[in-house]
VEXLOKOL-755844 format. One record per residue: x, y, z of N, C-alpha, C in turn. Coordinates in Angstrom, 1 decimal. Example, Ala and Ser with C-alpha at 12.3 -4.5 7.8 and 13.67 -1.06 7.14 Angstrom:
REM residues 2
<<13.2,-5.7,7.8>,<12.3,-4.5,7.8>,<13.2,-3.3,7.8>>
<<12.8,-2.2,7.1>,<13.7,-1.1,7.1>,<12.9,0.0,7.9>>
This chain:
REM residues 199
<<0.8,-1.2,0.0>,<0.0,0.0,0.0>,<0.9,1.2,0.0>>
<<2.0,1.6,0.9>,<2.5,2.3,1.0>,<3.5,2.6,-0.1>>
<<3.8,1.0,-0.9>,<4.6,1.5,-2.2>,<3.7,2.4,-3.1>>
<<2.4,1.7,-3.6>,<2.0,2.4,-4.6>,<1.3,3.7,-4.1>>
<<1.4,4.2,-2.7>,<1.1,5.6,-2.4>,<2.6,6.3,-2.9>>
<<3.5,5.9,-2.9>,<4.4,6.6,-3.5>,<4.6,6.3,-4.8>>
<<5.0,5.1,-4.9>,<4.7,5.6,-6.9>,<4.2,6.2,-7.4>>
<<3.0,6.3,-7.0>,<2.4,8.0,-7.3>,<2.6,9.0,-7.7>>
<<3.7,9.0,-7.4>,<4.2,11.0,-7.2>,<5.2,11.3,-8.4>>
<<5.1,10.5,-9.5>,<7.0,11.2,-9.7>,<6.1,11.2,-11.6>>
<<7.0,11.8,-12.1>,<6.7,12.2,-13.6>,<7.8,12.4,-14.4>>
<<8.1,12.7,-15.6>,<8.7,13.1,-16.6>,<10.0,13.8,-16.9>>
<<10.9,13.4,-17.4>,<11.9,14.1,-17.8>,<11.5,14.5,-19.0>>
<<10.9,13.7,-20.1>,<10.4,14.3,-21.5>,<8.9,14.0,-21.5>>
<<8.5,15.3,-22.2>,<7.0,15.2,-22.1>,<6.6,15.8,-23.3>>
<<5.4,15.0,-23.9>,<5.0,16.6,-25.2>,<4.9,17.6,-24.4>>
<<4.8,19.0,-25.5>,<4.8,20.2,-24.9>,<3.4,20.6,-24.2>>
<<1.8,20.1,-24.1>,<1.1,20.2,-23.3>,<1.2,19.8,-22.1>>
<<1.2,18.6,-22.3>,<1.7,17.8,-21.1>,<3.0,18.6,-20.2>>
<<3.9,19.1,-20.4>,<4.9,19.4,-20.1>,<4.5,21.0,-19.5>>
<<3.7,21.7,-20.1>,<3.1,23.0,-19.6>,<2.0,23.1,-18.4>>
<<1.7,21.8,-18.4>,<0.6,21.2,-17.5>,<1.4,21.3,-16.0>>
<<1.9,19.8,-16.4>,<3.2,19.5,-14.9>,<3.9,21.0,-14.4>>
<<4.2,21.7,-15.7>,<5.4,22.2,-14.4>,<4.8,23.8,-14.0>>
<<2.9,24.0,-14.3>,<1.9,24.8,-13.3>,<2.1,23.9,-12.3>>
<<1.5,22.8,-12.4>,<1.3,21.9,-11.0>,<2.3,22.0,-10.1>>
<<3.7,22.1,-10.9>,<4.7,22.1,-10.0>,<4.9,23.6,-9.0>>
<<4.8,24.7,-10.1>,<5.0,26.1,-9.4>,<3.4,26.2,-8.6>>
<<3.2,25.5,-8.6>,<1.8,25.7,-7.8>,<2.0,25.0,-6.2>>
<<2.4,23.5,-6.6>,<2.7,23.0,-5.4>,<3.7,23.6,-4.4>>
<<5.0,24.0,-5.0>,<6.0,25.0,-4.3>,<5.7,26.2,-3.8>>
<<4.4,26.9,-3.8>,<3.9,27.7,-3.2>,<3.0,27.5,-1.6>>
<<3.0,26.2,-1.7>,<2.2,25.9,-0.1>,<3.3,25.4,0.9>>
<<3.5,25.7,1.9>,<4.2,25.4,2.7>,<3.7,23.9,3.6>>
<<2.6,23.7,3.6>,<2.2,22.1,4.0>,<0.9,22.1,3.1>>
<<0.6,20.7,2.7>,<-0.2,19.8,2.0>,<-1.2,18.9,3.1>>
<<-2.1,19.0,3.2>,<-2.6,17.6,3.6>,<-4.5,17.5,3.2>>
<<-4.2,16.1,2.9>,<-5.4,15.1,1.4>,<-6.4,14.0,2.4>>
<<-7.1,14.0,2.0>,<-8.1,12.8,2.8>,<-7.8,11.8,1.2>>
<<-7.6,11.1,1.5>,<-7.7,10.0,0.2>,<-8.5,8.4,-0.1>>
<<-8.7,8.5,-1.1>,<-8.8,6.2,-1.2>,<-8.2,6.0,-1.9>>
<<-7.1,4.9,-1.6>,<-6.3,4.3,-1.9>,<-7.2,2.7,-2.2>>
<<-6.8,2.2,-3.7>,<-7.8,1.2,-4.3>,<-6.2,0.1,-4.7>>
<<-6.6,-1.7,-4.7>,<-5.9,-2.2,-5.3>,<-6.7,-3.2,-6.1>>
<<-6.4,-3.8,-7.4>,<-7.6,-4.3,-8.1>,<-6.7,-5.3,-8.6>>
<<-6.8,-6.5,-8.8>,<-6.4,-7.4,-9.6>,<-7.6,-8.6,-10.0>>
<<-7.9,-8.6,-11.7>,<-8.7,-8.9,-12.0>,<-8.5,-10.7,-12.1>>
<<-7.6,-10.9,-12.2>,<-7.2,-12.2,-12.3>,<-7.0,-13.2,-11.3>>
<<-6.5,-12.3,-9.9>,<-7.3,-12.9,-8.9>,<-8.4,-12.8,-7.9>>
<<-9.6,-11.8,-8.8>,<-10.3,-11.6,-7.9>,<-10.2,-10.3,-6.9>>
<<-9.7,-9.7,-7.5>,<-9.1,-8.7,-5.9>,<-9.5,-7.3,-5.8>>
<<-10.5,-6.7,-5.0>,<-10.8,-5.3,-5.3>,<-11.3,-4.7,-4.0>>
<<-10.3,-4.2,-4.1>,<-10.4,-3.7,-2.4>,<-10.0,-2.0,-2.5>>
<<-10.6,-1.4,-1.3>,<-10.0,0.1,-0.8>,<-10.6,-0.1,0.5>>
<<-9.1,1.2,0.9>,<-9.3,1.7,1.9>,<-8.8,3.1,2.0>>
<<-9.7,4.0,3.2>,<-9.6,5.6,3.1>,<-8.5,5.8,3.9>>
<<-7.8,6.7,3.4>,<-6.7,7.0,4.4>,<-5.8,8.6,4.2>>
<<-4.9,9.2,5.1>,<-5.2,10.7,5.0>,<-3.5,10.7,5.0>>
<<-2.9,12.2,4.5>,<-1.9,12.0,4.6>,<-1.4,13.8,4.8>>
<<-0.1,14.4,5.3>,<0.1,15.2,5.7>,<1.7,15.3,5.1>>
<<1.8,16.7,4.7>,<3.8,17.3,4.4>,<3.8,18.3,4.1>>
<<5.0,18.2,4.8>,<5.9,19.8,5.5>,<7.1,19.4,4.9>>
<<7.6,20.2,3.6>,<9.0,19.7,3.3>,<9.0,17.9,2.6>>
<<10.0,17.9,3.2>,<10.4,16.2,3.1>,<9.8,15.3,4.0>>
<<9.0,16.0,5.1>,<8.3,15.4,6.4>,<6.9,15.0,5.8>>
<<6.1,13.6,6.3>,<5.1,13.2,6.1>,<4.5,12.1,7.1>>
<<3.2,12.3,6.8>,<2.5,11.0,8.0>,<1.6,10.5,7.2>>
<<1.3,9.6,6.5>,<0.7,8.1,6.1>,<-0.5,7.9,6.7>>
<<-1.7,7.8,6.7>,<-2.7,6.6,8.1>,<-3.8,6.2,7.1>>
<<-3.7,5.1,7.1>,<-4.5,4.4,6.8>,<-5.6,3.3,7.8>>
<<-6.3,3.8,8.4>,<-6.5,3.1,9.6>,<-7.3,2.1,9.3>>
<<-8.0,1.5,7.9>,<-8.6,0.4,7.9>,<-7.6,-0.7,7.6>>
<<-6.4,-0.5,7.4>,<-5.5,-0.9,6.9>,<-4.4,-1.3,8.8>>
<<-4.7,-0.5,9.6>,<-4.1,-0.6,10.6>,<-2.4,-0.1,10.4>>
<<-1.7,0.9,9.7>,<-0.6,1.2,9.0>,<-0.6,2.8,9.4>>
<<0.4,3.5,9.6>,<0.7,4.6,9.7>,<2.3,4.9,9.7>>
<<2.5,5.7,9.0>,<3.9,6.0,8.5>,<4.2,7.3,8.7>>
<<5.3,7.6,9.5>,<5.7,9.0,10.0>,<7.6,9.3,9.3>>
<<7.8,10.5,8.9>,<9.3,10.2,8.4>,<9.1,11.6,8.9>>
<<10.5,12.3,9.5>,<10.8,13.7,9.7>,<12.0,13.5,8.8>>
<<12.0,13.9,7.6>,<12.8,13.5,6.5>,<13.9,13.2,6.5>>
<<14.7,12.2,7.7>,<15.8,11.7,7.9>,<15.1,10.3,8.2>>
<<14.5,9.7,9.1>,<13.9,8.7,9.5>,<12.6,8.0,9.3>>
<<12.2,7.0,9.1>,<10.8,6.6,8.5>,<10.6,5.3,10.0>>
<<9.5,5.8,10.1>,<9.0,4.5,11.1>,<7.0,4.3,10.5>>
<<7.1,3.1,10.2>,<6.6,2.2,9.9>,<5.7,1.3,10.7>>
<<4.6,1.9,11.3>,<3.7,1.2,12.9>,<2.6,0.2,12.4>>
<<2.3,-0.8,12.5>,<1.3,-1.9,12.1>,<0.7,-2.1,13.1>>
<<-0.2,-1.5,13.3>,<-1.3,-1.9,14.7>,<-1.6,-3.1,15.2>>
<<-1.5,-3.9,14.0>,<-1.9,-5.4,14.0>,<-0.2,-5.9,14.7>>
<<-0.1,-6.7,15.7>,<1.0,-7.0,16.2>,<2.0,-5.7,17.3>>
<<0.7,-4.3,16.7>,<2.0,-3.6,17.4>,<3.4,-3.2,17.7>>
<<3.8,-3.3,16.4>,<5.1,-3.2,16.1>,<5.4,-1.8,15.0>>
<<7.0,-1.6,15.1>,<6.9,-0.4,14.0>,<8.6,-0.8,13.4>>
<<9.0,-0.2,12.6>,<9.9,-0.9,11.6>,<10.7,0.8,11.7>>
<<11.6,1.1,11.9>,<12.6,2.1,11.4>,<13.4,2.0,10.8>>
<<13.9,2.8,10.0>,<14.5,2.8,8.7>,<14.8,4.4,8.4>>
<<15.9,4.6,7.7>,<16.5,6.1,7.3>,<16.2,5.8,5.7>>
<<16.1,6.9,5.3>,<15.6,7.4,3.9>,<16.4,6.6,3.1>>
<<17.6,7.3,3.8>,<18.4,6.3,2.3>,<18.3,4.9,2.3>>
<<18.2,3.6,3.5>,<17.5,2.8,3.3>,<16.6,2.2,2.5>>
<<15.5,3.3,2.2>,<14.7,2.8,1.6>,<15.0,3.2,-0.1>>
<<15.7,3.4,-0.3>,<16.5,3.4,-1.5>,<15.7,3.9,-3.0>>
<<14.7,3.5,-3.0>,<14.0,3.8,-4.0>,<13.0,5.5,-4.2>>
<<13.4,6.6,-4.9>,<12.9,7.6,-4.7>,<11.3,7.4,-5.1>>
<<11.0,6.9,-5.7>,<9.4,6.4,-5.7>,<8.8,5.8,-3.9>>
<<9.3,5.9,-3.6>,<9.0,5.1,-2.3>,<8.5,6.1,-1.0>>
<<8.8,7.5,-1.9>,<9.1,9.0,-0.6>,<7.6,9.4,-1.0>>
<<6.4,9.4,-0.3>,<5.1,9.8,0.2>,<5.0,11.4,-0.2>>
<<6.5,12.6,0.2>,<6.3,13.7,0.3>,<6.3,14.0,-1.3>>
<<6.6,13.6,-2.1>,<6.5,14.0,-3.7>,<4.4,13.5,-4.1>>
<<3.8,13.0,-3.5>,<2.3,12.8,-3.5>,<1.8,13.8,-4.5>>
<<2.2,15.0,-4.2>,<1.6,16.2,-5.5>,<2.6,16.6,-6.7>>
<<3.8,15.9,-6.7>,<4.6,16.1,-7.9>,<5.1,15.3,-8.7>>
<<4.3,14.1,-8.9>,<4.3,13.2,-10.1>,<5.0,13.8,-11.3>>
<<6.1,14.4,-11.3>,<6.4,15.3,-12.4>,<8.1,15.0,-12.5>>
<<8.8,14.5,-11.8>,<10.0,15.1,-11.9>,<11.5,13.9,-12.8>>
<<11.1,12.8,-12.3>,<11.7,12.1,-12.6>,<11.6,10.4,-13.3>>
<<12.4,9.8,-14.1>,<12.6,8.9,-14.9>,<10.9,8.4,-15.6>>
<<10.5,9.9,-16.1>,<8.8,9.1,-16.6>,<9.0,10.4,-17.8>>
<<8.5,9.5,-19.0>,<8.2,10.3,-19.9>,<6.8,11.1,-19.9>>
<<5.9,11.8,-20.8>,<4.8,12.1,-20.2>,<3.8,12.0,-21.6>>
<<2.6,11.8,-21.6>,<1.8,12.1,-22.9>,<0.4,12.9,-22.3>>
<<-0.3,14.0,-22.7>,<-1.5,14.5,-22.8>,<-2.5,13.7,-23.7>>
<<-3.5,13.4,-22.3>,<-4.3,12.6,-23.5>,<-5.8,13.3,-23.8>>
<<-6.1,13.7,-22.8>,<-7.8,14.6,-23.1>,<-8.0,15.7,-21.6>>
<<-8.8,16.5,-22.2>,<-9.3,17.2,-20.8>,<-11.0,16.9,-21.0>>
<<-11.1,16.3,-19.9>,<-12.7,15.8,-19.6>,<-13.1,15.7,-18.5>>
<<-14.5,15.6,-18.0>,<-15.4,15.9,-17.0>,<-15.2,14.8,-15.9>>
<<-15.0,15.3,-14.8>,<-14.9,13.5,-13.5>,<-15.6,14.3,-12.7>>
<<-16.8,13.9,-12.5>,<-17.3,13.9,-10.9>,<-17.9,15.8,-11.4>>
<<-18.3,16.1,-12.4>,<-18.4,17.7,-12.2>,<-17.1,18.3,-12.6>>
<<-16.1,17.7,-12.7>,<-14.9,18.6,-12.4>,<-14.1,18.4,-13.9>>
<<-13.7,19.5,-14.2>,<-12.8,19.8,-15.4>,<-11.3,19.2,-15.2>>
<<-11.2,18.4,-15.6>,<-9.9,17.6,-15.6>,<-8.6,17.1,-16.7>>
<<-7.7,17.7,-16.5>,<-6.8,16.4,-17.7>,<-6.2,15.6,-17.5>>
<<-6.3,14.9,-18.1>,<-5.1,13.6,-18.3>,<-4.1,13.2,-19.0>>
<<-3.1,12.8,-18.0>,<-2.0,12.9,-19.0>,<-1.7,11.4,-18.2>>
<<-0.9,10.8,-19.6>,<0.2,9.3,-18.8>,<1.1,9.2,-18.9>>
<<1.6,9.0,-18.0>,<3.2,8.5,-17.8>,<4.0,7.5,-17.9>>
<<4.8,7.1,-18.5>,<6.0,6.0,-19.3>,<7.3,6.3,-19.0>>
<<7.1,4.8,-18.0>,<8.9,4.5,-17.6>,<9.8,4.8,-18.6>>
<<11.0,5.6,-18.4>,<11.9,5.6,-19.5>,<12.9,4.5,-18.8>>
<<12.7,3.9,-18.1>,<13.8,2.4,-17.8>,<13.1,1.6,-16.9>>
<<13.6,0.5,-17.0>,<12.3,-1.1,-16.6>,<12.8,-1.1,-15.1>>
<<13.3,0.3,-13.9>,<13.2,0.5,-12.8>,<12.5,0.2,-11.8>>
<<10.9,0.8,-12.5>,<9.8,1.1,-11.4>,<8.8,0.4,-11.5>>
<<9.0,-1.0,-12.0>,<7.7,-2.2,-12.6>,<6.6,-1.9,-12.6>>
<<6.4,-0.3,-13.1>,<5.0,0.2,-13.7>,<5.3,0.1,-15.5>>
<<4.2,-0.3,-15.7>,<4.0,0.0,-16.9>,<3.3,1.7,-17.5>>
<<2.7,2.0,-16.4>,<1.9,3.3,-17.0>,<1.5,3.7,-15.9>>
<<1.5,5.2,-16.1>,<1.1,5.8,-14.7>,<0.1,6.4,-15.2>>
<<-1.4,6.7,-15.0>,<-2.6,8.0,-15.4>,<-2.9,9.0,-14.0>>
<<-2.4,9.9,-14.4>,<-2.7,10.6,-13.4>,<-4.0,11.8,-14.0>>
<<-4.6,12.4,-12.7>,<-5.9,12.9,-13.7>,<-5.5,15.0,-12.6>>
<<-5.3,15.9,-13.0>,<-5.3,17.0,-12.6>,<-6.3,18.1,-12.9>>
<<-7.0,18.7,-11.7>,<-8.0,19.3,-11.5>,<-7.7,20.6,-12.5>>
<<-8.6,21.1,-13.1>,<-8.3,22.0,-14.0>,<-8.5,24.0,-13.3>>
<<-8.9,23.6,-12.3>,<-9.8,24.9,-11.5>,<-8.3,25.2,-10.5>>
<<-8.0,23.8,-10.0>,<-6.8,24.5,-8.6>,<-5.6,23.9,-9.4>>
<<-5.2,23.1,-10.6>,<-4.3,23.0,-10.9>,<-3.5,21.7,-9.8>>
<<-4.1,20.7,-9.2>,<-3.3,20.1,-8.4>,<-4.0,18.4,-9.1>>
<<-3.1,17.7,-8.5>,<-3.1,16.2,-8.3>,<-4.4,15.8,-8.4>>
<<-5.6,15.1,-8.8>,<-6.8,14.8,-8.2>,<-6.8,13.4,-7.9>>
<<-6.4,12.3,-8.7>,<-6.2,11.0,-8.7>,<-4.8,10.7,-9.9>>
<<-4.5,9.5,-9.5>,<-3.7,8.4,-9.9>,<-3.6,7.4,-10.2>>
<<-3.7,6.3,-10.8>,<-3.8,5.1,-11.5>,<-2.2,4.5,-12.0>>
<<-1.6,3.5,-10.7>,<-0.5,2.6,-11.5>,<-1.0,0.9,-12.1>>
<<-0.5,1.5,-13.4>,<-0.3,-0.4,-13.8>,<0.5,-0.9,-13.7>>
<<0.7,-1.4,-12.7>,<2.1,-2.6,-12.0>,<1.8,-3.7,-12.9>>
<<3.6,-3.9,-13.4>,<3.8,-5.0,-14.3>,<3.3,-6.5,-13.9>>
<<3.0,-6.7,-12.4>,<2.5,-8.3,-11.9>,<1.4,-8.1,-12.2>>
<<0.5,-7.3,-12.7>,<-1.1,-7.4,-13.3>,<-1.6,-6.7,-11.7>>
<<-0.9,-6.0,-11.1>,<-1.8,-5.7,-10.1>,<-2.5,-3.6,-10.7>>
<<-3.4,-3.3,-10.2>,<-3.7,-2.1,-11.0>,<-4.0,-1.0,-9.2>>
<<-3.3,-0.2,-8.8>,<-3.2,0.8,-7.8>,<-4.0,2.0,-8.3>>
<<-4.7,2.8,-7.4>,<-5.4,3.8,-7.6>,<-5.3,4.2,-6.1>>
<<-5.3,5.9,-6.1>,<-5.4,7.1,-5.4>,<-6.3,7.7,-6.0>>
<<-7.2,8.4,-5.4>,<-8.3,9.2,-5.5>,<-8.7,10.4,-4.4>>
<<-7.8,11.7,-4.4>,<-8.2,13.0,-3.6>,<-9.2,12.9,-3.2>>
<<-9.8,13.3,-2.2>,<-11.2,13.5,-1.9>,<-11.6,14.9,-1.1>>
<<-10.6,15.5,-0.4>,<-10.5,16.7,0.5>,<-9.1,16.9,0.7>>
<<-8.8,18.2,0.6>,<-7.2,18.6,0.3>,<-7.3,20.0,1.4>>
<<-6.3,20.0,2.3>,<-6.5,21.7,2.6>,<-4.4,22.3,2.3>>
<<-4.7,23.2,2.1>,<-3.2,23.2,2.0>,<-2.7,24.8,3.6>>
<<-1.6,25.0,3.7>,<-0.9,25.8,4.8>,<-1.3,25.6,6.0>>
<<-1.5,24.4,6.6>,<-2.1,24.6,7.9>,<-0.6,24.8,8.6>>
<<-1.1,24.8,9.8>,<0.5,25.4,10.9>,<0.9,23.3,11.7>>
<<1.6,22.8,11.1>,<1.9,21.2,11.4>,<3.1,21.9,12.8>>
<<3.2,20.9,13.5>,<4.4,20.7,14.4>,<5.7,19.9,14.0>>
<<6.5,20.4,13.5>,<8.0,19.3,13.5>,<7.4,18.1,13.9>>
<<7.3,18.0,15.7>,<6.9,16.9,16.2>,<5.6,16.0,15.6>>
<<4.9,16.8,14.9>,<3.9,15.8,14.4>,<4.3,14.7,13.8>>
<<5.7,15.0,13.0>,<6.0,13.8,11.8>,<7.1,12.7,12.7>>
<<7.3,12.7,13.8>,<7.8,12.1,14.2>,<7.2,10.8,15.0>>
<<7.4,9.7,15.2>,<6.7,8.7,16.2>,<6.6,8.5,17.3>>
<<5.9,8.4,18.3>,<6.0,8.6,19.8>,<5.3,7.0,20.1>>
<<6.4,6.6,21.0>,<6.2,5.0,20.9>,<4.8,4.8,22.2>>
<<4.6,5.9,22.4>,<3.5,6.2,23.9>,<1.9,5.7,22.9>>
């Protein structure tokens, strides 16, 4: 779950030029808020074995700082952008780990609104209606067999110019989906919030 909430986030080094005009509003848009935080559902679908599930879950960043909760899921992930801990309700346990550890920059939660920056080519494909709302789409294409997606569809709100949903096709036939649902951006976060308190 927590992989494909980060897979999520990363985008293009070559893009057509709409697509490319698109991302990098989204981008000077995003760099204007000093914290982010999304109510989301997070979807995993695999047709082949049957599998279709979600669950809602919210997320928060300040910087390189983020917290994860997915509480049907029993999972919450806190990083003060040096350290990541990893809490599973189920068993009660939490997993620490430093950034570089986790080695894979798809893996970093705080890129969530900048699907733009790295090893994905980009294509524009339509601007159309979701839910009432003016949206485009654009997809994204591994430029190296790295990140065992095959295609990323991300869908961006056309009114606020941010992130609205996500769609990875993981090469094991598994299909991941994020879906925004309430976003506020600048609230006043505490350092301490992104950190884990074992209490």
């Amino acid at each position: 779950i927590i992989t494909l909430l980060l897979l999520t986030l990363f985008t293009p080094a070559q893009q057509d030029s709409k697509a490319k005009g698109i991302l990098d509003e989204v981008t000077a848009k995003t760099k204007t808020y000093k914290t982010i935080s999304a109510d989301f559902t997070f979807s995993m679908e695999n047709k082949e074995m049957e599998i279709d599930e979600k669950n809602d879950g919210s997320i928060k960043l300040k910087d390189k700082k983020y917290v994860v909760d997915l509480p049907d899921a029993g999972i919450k992930v806190f990083s003060d952008g040096t350290t990541s801990w990893n809490y599973m309700k189920q068993g009660n346990q939490v997993t620490v780990s430093t950034i570089e550890d986790m080695g894979n920059e798809l893996m970093d939660p705080s890129s969530l609104f900048s699907i733009y920056e790295k090893g994905f080519s980009s294509k524009f494909v339509a601007e159309r209606n979701v839910g009432g709302k003016s949206v485009y789409q654009i997809d994204l294409f591994p430029e190296e067999d790295v990140y065992d997606v095959s295609k990323i569809t991300i869908e961006i709100n056309k009114s606020t110019m941010m992130i609205q949903s996500a769609t990875l096709y993981v090469t094991d036939g598994n299909l991941y989906g994020i879906v925004v649902k309430k976003m506020e951006t600048n609230q006043d976060f505490s350092d301490a919030d992104f950190i884990f308190d074992a209490k």
